[in-house]
N, C-alpha and C positions, 0 to 999 in steps of 0.2 A: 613485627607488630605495628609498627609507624603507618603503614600500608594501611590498615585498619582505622587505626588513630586516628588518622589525617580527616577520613571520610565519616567519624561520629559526630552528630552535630552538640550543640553545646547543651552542657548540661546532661549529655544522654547517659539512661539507664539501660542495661540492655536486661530483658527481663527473660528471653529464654535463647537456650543454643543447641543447633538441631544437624545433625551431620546430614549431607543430601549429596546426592549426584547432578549435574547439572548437564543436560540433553540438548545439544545447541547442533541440527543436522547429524552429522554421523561422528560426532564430537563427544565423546564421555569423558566430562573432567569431576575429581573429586570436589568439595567446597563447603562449607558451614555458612547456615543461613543464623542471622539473628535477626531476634523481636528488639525494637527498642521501642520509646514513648511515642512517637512520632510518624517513626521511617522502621523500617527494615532494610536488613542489610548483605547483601549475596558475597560472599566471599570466596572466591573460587583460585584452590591451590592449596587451601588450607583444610586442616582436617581434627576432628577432636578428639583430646588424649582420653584415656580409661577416665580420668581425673575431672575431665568435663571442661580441660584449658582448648583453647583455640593453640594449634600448631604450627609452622609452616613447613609443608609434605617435602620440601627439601631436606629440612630434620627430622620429620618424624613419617614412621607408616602408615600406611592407610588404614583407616578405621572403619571402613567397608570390608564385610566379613562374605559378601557374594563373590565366590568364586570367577563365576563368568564376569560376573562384571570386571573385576578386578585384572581378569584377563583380556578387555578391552581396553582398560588404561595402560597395559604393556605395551600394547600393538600404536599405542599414540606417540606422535612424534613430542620429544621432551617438550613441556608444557613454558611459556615462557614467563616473566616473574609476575607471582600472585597479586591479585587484584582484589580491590575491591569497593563493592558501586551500593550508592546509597539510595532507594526508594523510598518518599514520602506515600502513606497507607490512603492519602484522601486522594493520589493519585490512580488508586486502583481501580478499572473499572468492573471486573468480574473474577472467580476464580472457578475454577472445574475440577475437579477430582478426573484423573486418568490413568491408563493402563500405561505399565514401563516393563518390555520383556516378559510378556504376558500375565503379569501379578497385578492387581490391583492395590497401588503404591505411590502413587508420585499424583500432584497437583499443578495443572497450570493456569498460570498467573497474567492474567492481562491485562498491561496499563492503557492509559485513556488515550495514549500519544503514537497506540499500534502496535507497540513495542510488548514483548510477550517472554515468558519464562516457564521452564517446563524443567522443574525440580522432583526427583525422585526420591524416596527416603527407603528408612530398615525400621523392620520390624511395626508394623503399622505406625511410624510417627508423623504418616501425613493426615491422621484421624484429627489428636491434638493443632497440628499446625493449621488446619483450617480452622479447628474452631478456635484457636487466637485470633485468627485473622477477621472472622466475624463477628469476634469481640471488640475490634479496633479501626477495621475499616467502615467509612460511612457508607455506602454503597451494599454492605452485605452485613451491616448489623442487622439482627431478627433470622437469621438464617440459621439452619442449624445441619448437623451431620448427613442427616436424611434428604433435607433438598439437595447439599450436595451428589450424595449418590446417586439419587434421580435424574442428575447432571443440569442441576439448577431449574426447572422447567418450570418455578414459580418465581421466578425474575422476571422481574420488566422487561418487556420482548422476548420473554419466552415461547414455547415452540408455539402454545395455543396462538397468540398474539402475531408470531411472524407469521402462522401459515394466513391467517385474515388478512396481513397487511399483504401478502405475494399474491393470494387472490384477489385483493383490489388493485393489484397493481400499483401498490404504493411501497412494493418492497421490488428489488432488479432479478429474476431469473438468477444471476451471478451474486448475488449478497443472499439468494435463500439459499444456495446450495452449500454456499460457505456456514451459515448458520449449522445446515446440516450435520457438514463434515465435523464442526466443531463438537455439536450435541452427540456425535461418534465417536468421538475421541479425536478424532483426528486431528494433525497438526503439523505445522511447519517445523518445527524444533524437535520430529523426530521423524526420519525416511521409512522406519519401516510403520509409520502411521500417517503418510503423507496424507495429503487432500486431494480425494477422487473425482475429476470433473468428466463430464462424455464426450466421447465424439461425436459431435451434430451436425455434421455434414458428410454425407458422399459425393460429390461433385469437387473433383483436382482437376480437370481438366477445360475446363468453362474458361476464355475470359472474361465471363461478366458471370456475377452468380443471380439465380432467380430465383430468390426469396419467398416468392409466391407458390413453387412447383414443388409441391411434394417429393418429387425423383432427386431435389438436390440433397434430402434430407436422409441419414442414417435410420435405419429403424427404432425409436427408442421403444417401442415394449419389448424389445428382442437383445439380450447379453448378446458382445461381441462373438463368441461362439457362434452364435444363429443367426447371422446377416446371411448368409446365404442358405438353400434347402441342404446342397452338397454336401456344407460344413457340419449343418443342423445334424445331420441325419448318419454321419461319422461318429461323432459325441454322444448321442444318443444309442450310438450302438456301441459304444465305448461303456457305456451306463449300465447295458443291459448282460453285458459279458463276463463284468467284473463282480463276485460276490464282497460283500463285505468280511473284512477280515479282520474286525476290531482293531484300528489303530496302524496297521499296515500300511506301507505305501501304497500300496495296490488298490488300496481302500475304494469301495465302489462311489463313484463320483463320474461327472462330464470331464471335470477340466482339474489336473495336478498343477499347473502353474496358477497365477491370480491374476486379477488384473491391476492392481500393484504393488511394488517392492523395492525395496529401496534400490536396488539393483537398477530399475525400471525408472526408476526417478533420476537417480546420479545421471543416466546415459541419455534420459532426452535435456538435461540442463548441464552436458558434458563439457559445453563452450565456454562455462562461466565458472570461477573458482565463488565458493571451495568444492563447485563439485567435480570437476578435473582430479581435483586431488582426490576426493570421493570414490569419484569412479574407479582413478587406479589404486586404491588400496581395496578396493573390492573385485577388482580384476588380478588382481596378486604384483600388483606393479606395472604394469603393460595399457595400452591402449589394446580394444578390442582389434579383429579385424576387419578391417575400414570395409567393408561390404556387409557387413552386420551390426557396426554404427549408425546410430539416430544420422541419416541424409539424405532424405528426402519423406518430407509432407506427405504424398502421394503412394509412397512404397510404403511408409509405418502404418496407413489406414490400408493398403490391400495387405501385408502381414496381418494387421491386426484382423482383419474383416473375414478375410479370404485365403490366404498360402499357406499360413504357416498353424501348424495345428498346435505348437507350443505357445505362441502369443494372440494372449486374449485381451490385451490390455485395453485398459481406457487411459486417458488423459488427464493432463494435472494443471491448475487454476493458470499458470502461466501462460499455456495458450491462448487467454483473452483478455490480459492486459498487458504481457511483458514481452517487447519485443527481441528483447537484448540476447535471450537465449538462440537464437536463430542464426545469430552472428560468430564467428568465428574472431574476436576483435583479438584475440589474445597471442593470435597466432599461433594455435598449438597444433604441435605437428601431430595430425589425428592418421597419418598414412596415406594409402594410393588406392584408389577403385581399381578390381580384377583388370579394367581397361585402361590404367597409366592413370587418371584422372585426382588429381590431388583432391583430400578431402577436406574444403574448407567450410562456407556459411552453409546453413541448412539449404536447399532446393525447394521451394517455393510453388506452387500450382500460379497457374497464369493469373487467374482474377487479382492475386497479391499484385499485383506490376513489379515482381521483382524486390519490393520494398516490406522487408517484415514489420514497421510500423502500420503498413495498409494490410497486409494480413491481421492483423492482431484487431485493427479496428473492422474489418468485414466480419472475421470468427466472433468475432462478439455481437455484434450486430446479428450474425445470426446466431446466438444463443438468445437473444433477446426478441428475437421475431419473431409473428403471431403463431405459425405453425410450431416452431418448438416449445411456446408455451402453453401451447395446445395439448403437446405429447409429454412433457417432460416429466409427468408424475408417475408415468408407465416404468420412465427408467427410476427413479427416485424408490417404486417398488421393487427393485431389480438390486438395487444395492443397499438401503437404508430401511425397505421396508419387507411387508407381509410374507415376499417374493424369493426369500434368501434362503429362505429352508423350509422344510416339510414338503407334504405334497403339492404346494401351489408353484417353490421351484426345481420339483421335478417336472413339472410340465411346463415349465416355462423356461427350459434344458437350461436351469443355473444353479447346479450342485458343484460345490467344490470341495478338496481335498479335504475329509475332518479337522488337520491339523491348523487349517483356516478360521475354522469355529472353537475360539475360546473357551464356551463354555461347555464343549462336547471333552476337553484336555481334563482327566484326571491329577488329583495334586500331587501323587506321586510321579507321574512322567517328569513332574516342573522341577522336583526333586534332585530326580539325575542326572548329573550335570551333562552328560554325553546325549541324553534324549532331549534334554533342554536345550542344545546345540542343536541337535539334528529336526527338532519341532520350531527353531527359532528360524533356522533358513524358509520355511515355508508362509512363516505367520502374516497375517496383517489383519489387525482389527475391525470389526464392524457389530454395528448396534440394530436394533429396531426403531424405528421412530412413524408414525402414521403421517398420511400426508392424502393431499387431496387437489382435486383438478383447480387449475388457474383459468379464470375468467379471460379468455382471448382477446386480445386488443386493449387489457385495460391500461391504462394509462395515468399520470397523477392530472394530466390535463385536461382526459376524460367531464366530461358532464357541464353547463349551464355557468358553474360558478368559477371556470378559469379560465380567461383571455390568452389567447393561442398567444404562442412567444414569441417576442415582439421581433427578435430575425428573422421568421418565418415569410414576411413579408416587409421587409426595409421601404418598398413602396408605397406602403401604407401607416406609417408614422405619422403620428401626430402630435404635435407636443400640449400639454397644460395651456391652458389657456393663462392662469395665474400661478405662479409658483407656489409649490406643494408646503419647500418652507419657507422662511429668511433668515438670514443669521445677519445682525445690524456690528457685527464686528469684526469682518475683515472678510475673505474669500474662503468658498468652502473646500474644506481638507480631507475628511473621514467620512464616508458613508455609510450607514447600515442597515440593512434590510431586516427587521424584526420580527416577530410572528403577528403581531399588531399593528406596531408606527414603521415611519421609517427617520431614522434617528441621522443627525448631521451637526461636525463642529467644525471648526474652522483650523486654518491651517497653523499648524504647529499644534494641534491636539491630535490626539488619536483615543477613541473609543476600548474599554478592556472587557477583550470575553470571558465567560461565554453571556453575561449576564446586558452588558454595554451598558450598564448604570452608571462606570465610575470611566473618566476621562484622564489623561498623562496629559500635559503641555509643557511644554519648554520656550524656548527663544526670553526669555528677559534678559536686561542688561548684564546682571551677574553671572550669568549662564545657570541657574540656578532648574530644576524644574517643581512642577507641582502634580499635586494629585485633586479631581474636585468629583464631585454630584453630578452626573449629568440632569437629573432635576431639577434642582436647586441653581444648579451654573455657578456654586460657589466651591473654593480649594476648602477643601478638607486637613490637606500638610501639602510643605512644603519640604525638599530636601536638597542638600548642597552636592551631591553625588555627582554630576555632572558637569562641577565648575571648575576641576582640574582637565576636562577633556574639551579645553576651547567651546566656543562655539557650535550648538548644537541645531543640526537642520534637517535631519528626518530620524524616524523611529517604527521599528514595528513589532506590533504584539500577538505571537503565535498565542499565546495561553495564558491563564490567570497569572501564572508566577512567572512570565520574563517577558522583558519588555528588551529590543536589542534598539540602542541608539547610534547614530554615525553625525559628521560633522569638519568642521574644519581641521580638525586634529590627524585628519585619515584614518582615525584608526573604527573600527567597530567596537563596539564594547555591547555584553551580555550581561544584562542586570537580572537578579533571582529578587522577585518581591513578593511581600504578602499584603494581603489587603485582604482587613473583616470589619465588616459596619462602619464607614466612613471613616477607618482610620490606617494610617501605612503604620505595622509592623515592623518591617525592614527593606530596606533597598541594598543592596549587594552587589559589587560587581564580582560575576562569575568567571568572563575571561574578557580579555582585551584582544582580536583579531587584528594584526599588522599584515601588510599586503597590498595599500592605495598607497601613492604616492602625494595627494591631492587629496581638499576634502570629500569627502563619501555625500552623494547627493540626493538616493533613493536607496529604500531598502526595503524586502518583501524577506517571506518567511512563511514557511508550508510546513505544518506539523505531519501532516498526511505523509510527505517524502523526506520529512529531519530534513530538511535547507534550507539556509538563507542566501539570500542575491544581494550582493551591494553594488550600486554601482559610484563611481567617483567622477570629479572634473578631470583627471587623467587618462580619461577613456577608456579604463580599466573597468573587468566586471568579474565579480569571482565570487563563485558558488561555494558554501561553508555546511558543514557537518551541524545539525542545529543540535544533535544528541553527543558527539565526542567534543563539538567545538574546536572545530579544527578545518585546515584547507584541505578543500577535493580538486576542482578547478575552475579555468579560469575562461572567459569566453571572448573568445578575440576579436582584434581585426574592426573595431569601434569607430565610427566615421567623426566623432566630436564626441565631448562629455556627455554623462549618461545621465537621461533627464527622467524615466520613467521605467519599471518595471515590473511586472505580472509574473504570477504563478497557477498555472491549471492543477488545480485538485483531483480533478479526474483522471487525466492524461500525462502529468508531469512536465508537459511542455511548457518553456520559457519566453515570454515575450519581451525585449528589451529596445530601450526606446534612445537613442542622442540624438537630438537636435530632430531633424524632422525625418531619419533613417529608423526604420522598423524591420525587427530579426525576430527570427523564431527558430529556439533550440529545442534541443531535446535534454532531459536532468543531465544526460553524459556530459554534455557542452558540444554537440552536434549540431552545425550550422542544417537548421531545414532550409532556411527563406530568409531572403533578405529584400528591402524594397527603399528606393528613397520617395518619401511620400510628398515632396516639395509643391506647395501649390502658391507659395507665395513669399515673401520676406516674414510675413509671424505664421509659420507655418511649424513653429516647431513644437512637439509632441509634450502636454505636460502630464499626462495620464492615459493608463490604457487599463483592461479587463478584460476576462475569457467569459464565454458565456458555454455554462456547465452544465445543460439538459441531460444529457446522455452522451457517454465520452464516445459513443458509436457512432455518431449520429453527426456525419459529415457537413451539415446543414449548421454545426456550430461555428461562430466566429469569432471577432478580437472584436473591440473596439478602443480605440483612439479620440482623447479628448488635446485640440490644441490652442494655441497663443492665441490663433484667429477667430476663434469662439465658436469653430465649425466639429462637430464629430461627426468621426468615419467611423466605417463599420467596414473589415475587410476577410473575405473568406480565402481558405484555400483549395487548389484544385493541382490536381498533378498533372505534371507537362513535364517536360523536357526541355532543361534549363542547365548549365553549367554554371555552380557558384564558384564568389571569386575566391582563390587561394591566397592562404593568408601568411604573412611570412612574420617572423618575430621581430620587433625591432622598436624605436621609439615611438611612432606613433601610434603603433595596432600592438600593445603589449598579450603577450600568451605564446604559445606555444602555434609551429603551424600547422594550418587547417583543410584538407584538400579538397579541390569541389568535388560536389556528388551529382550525378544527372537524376533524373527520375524523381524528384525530389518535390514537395508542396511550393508552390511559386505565389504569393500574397498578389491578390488583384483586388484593385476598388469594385467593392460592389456596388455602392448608394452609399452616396450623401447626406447626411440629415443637417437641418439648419434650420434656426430660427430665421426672421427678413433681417439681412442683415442692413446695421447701419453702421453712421458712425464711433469709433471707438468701443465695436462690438466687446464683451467684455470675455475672457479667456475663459475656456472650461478648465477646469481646476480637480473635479472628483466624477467619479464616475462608478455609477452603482448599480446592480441587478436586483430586480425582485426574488424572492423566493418561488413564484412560480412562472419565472422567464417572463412574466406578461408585461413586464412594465423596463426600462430602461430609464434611471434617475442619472438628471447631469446637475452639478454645479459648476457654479461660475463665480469668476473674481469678484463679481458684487455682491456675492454670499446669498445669491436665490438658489434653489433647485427646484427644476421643473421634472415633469416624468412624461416621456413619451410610449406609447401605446398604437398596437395597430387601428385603424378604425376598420367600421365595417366587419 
């Protein structure tokens, strides 16, 4: 019970307690959710007695009276010691009602930080738990039982809402179809409901792909079945043979397998745990064999398209951001090809150059080109819509096995437990939803009122003639692009989201810091939290409640604050991070990928867990201390800066690119930025603000480079690092500079508009101008 204890915050009442299963991948653990005043509380290992006590399942039985289920928690490997994690409710940003094992029973839960929960219950008690939940959450007070089963569609940004904004092109191809999957049930926290994305290209064999040519493109009004006439016209005479036999396997249909399954998901993310582990407990312990394993790009779309009349599959969201699945990093021994050929990273079509990060950014890229946002709504009928049943997809040869369609399963088959097993291997959900053509070409950049983005053309920069602001006390630190202004304080502040009304500073004497009005420019409190940890010299703010500081002490420290109506509630230190040797100099922080970067004067740089609070790793091989650092939102990739050397990793801590940017004795890097249009969209760059008062702007381009190999030791702390060839190589593109004169003053912050048009610099004498293409 301590376990519990630890993580109730103070004063709590806990007002209700709700036995759930918890759906975490191919994971079923038992667990008890509680309500308290505040927070909610997931407690998973624990289980509740007849009596209504909270237990821990090492003493007591499961209180789950589903058979199958219960037969799933067997087949797990013993669960390690119970936990349990505390959620504040103003954290929450939506919740859905979902299908769990074909019943409609379980809810999941999505907080604002990405992070997500997919809780099952008994006996209808996910009716009740919603509606607590929109008793207590701000975000979905006014809500009631019915919008949920609806699957929320009168929420903000509901389906009416995105499909307008995917039409204007103010939503991405890849964020509506996720909306989709999501308004389907569909989800990450359960394989046999994953998230179904298409295959949008036929062209593996190009190197260079042409985005313009129809012929590169897959057909999307046509199910994977019917890319060819051959295959088409198999299946359809497969349709025509077979009578219906209520319920039967035999059952008249095109296609007995799906196009996906958990089965189908574990093996194309085979390379990566936990779906190795996945995989072989769904293989009965065994890796397949290695010529019918996910290896090669090229062979899974002619299976899928063309050979094999058993897979019809489509593709899962990974394919256009993740490149990690493609790799083999783990070394697992996956077997031999029929030809002796060991089975390691995936096999790649040429256009990739061999590097599945450049796959991943071309495969998106073309999801996102005009022609597929042309067709895409053909396929969107094909799986989500009009297109899935009745007569519109018999003729559009995409019927599949009844046992596919949910609502065609009587409640007695769900019943027995041997039909519910044998209906359960075939299942995978799907909904109806309407949907409509995307406006070609459109763009957020599109029309009169937005200035093309200002890398577009580096050659044509201009700067303000007069600085945009001033700050008359000291040089500028934080910048922020608003919907309206654009917002700037000085160094040792930093601005807090999402609102950037209220400012954090630190550096006084005492080492004290404060909280004030960005308005006003007056402290609102003061608190001493800081003045046990030395000296404090940078800080940064993923989200309204943490603020993480670094300093002379080395250490990182994770402060949990509140802040309502000009006044600080609490400050708290959450954890203390040890790991620099020296004091910590910069620090960045990505809610979007949970990490923080800190870099030190020991030239040490080490990437932290921002959700467990804890070390992942560390990135080496540092030429001098570490004076600046970046985080791409889109992309995950790392930019890290000592002295006037500039690197570029990947979140694993994969050296892409390194460069020494030296142009002079104050040439050294005090800030740098990712510029975020489209993470596709190769035309994006870095930029670097330095000592000199000069910023750069540098792109990448692939070449054929061998980085240097980093070995462990005092001066390059980490672990080592081997070169990679084929790799992005950082070259100057264009210089931007005001005339320089004497004692030009340092750029200091560096900031992007919200619609890429503008580039904001400050400077050590606390101006900031805004440069913009002309013309």
């Amino acid at each position: 019970m301590q376990v519990i204890l630890q993580q109730l915050s103070e004063a709590e009442e806990v007002k209700s307690k709700l036995c759930v299963v918890i759906v975490s991948g191919h994971i079923i653990t038992e667990g008890v959710l509680l309500f308290g005043k505040a927070d909610f509380y997931i407690c998973e290992g624990f289980a509740l007695s007849q009596s209504g006590d909270v237990c821990c399942k090492h003493h007591y039985s499961s209180s789950v009276r589903d058979s199958f289920i219960c037969s799933m928690f067997s087949k797990e490997k013993p669960t390690a010691n119970p936990s349990c994690r505390r959620y504040p409710y103003e954290d929450i940003k939506e919740a859905h009602f979902a299908r769990f094992l074909l019943e409609d029973n379980a809810l999941e839960i999505f907080m604002r930080n990405g992070q997500s929960m997919f809780l099952a219950f008994q006996n209808k008690e996910h009716l009740p738990a919603f509606k607590r939940l929109c008793s207590v959450v701000p975000s979905l007070k006014g809500r009631g039982v019915t919008d949920g089963i609806m699957n929320m569609k009168k929420t903000t940004g509901g389906e009416k809402t995105a499909i307008q904004k995917w039409q204007k092109g103010e939503m991405s191809n890849f964020d509506y179809l996720m909306h989709l999957n999501t308004l389907a049930g569909r989800t990450y926290n359960d394989l046999m409901q994953y998230p179904v994305f298409p295959w949008v290209l036929a062209d593996y064999d190009s190197e260079t792909l042409d985005l313009s040519n129809p012929a590169t493109f897959r057909d999307l009004s046509k199910p994977m079945g019917a890319q060819t006439d051959k295959r088409k016209e198999k299946f359809i005479q497969r349709y025509n043979e077979v009578e219906n036999n209520d319920g039967d396997l035999s059952a008249r249909c095109h296609y007995c397998t799906h196009y996906s399954s958990a089965i189908i998901v574990a093996s194309l993310l085979v390379r990566m745990e936990p779906f190795a582990q996945t995989f072989l407990s769904l293989q009965g312990g065994a890796f397949d064999v290695a010529d019918r394993m996910f290896h090669s790009v090229k062979k899974e779309w002619e299976s899928a398209s063309r050979d094999n009349m058993s897979d019809v599959r489509e593709l899962i969201p990974e394919f256009y951001y993740l490149p990690d699945f493609l790799s083999n990093s783990n070394d697992l021994d996956l077997g031999c090809m029929q030809d002796g050929t060991p089975l390691g990273d995936v096999v790649l079509p040429p256009w990739a150059k061999g590097d599945p990060q450049e796959f991943v950014r071309v495969h998106r890229e073309a999801l996102e080109c005009d022609y597929v946002s042309s067709q895409l709504h053909l396929w969107i009928d094909l799986i989500f819509g009009y297109r899935q049943q009745g007569p519109a997809a018999v003729e559009s040869v995409n019927i599949f096995h009844p046992y596919f369609y949910v609502e065609k399963l009587d409640t007695e088959s769900l019943k027995d437990p041997l039909k519910k097993s044998t209906i359960l291997g075939f299942i995978s959900n799907f909904d109806k939803y309407p949907n409509s053509h995307k406006n070609s070409g459109a763009k957020e950049t599109s029309g009169p009122g937005h200035a093309p983005p200002f890398f577009f053309r580096p050659d044509r920069l201009k700067p303000s003639v007069q600085p945009v602001k001033e700050l008359i006390r000291g040089p500028v630190g934080h910048m922020v692009c608003g919907e309206k202004e654009m917002l700037a304080v000085e160094k040792s502040k930093l601005l807090i989201p999402p609102l950037w009304n209220t400012f954090f500073s630190w550096g006084t004497n005492d080492n004290s810091c404060a909280f004030g009005n960005y308005a006003t420019e007056k402290n609102f409190a003061v608190s001493e939290s800081l003045a046990d940890w030395g000296e404090c010299l940078c800080a940064a703010c993923p989200n309204p409640n943490t603020i993480i500081t670094g300093g002379t002490s080395s250490v990182v420290c994770v402060w949990e604050i509140s802040i309502g109506k000009d006044k600080l509630k609490h400050m708290r230190l959450k954890q203390a991070l040890y790991g620099h040797t020296d004091a910590v100099t910069c620090l960045v922080a990505s809610e979007a990928y949970s990490v923080i970067v800190s870099g030190s004067r020991d030239r040490s740089c080490i990437l932290w867990d921002l959700e467990e609070l804890s070390y992942i790793t560390q990135l080496p091989g540092h030429a001098a201390s570490l004076t600046a650092l970046a985080i791409n939102d889109l992309t995950g990739e790392i930019a890290s800066c000592a002295g006037a050397h500039l690197y570029l990793w990947t979140m694993k801590g994969q050296l892409l690119s390194c460069i020494d940017t030296t142009f002079g004795p104050e040439g050294e890097i005090l800030c740098c930025c990712f510029t975020q249009k489209y993470e596709w969209d190769p035309r994006n760059v870095i930029v670097t603000g330095c000592a000199d008062g000069i910023v750069r702007i540098w792109k990448t381009e692939y070449t054929r480079a061998q980085l240097p190999s980093y070995q462990a030791g005092p001066d390059s702390p980490g672990s080592p690092q081997s070169g990679v060839p084929e790799k992005p190589e950082l070259n100057r593109s264009q210089t931007v500079s005001r005339r320089r004169y004497k004692n030009n003053p340092a750029v200091t912050a560096l900031a992007i508009s919200r619609t890429h048009g503008s580039l904001l610099v400050g400077d050590a004498w606390g101006r900031v101008f805004s440069w913009t293409c002309e013309g």
